[in-house]
N, C-alpha and C positions, 0 to 999 in steps of 0.2 A: 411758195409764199407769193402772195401779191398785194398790192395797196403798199409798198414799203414808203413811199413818200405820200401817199393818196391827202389830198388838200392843201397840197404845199404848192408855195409857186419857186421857182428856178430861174434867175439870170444866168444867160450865158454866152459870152463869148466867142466870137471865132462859127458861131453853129451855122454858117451857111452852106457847110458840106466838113468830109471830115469826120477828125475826133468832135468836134462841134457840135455839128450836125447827130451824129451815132448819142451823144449825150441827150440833147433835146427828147429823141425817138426814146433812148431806154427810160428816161427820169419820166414821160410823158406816158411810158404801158407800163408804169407804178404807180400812174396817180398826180402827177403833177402838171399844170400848169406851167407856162412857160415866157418867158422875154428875152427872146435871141435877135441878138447886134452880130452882123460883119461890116464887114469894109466895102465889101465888095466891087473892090478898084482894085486897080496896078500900083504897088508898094516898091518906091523906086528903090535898089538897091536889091531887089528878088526876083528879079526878070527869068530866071532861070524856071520859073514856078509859076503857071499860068493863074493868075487872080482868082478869086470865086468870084460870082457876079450877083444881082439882084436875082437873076431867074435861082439861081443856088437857094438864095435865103427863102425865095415862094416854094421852092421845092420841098424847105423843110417844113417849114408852115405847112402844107398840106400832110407832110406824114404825120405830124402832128394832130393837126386838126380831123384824120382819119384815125386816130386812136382815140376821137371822143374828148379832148382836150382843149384848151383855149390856148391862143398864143399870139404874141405881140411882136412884134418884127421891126427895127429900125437900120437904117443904112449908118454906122457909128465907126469911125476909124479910132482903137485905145487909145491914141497920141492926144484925142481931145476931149479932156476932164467937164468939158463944158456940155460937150455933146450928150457923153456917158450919162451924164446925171439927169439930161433933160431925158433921155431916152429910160432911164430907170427909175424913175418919178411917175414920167407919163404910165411904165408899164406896173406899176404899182399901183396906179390910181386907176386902174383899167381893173386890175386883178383882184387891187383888195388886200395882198401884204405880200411880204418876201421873205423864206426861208433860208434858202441856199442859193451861194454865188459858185459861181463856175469859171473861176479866169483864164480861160481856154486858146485863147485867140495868142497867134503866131507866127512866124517867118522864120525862113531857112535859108540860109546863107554863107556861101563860104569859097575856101578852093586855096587860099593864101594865109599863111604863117601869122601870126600875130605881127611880126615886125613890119611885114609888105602887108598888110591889112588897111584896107583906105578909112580916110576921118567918114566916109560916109555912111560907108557898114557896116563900120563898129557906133555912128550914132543911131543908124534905123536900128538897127538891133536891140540896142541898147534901149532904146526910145518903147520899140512895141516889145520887146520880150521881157523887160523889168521894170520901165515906168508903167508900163500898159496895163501892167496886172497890178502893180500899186493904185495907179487912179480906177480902175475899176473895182478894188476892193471900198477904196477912199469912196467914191460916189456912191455905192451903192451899202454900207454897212449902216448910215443913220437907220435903212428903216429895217434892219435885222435889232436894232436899237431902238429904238421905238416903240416897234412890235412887242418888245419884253418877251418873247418865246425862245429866246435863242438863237440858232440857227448852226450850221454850217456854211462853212468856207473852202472851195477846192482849188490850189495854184495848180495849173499843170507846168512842170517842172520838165524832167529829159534823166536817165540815165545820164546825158550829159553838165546834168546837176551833180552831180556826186562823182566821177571822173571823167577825165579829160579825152581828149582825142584832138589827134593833128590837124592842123588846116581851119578849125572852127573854134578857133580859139576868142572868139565874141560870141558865140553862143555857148560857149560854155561858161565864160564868163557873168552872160544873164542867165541861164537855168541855175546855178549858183547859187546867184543873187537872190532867185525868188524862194532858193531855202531858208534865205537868212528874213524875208520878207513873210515867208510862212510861218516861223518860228517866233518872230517877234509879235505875228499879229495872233497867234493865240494866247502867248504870255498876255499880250494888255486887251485881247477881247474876252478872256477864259472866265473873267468873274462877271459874264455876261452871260454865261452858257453859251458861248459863241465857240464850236470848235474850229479849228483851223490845221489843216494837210493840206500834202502835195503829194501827187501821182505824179509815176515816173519812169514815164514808157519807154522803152528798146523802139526798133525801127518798126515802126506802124506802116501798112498799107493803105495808104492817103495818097492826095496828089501829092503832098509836102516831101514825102519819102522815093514813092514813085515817081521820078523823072529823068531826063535824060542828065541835067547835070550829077545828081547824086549816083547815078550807073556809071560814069566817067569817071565820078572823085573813087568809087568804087574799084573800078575797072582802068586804069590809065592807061595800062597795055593795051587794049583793043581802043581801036578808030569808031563804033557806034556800039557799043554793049550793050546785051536787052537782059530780061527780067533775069532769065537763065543765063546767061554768063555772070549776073552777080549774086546769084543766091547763095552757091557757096563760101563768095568772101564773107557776104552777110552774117551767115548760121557760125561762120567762124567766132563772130563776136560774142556766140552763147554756149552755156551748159546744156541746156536742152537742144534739138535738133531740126532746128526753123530757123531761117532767117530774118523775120518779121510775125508782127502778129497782127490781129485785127482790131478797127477800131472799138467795135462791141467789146473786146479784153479790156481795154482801157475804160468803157462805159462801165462796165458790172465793179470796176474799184470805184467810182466816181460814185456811183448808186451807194454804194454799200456805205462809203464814207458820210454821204446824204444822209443814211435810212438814222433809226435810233437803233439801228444793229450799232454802230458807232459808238453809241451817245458819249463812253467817257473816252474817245480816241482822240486826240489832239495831239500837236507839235508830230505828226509820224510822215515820213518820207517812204510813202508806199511805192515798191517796184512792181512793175510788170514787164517785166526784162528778160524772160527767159533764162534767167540764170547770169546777164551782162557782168553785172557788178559782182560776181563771185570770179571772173578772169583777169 
């Protein structure tokens, strides 16, 4: 099957590499148009997590635009409601309408207990991983509204939306949060034909997942741990027998949530966990 979204356009999130990024390319070789925002700066409180940059988000734009697709590209940090909505207007009025939103965009951070958790990153956190997805829903649903065709809505949420784990105890606090943000926005968008889910990925192969702090919080015992001394703690955290999965895994739930394969699926907290949430 193909064309599953063909004439729709996609905002999204986060896409200057990445779950992001992998979403633009898959929703873009089904058909869709696109308006991918990053940040693409240093997001204090995640220094552990090398930034994506401007050259990231051209990077995408060109896969994009090599499947034959159009796309619209803004430099947009979630935290600013002002920004978002100039930059999903502007790519609205480029494109012509908006289907589906994609609030993808995120940071990782962690290492200390809730109680020694500083006021700073528990606010970044808090600020991009659950206001972030609220005003990017907020700015960008008048013209799913508008349009009168309905649309979809995708939170990307975390297995550590739905149980807890030590030490990142502020992100699991906003993955959480954006079930309760998922669920409430299909209740009052649902007599819109506006569906609304969240996907809810185990450890992805991204930079976010891939780095030397999360191999440390993995690995404590060893002085510099690589891919192979954590995979096995990883695959521990699943029924099936991988430690991580690819961002494309998580693209083909975001798709399918998009497609009208979907059409009456709302309020659902879709896993792609390898089994996480059954341990």
């Amino acid at each position: 099957m193909v064309g599953r979204v063909e004439g729709k356009v996609a905002f999204i999130t986060g896409a200057a590499r990445g779950q992001g990024r992998s979403h633009a390319v898959r929703l873009a070789q089904e058909g869709a148009d696109i308006i991918a925002i990053d940040a693409c700066k240093p997001v204090s409180g995640s220094d552990q997590i090398a930034p994506s940059t401007p050259e990231d988000l051209a990077e995408t734009a060109e896969l994009v635009k090599g499947l034959g697709r159009r796309i619209v590209t803004a430099e947009v940090d979630v935290r600013d409601f002002e920004a978002l909505k100039a930059a999903v207007d502007s790519g609205v009025e480029q494109l012509g309408r908006l289907d589906i939103i994609v609030a993808n965009a995120g940071i990782g951070n962690g290492g200390a207990t809730l109680d020694q958790t500083s006021e700073q990153d528990w606010t970044v956190m808090i600020d991009i991983n659950l206001s972030g997805v609220w005003k990017t829903v907020k700015a960008a649903v008048p013209h799913l509204l508008s349009g009168g065709n309905g649309g979809s809505i995708i939170l990307t949420s975390s297995v550590g939306g739905l149980k807890a784990y030590p030490n990142t105890g502020h992100y699991i606090a906003a993955k959480h949060g954006v079930v309760g943000l998922m669920r409430t926005f299909a209740v009052e968008l649902g007599q819109h034909s506006i569906r609304v889910n969240s996907v809810h990925p185990t450890n992805v192969n991204t930079p976010m997942f891939m780095n030397e702090g999360t191999m440390k919080m993995f690995r404590p015992d060893l002085e510099n741990p690589g891919v192979e001394d954590f995979r096995p703690v990883a695959q521990f955290m699943h029924v099936l027998p991988v430690g991580w999965v690819e961002p494309e895994d998580i693209s083909n739930a975001v798709l399918f949530l998009a497609s009208d394969e979907a059409r009456y699926i709302t309020g659902l907290p879709m896993t792609v966990d390898a089994g996480s949430t059954l341990k």
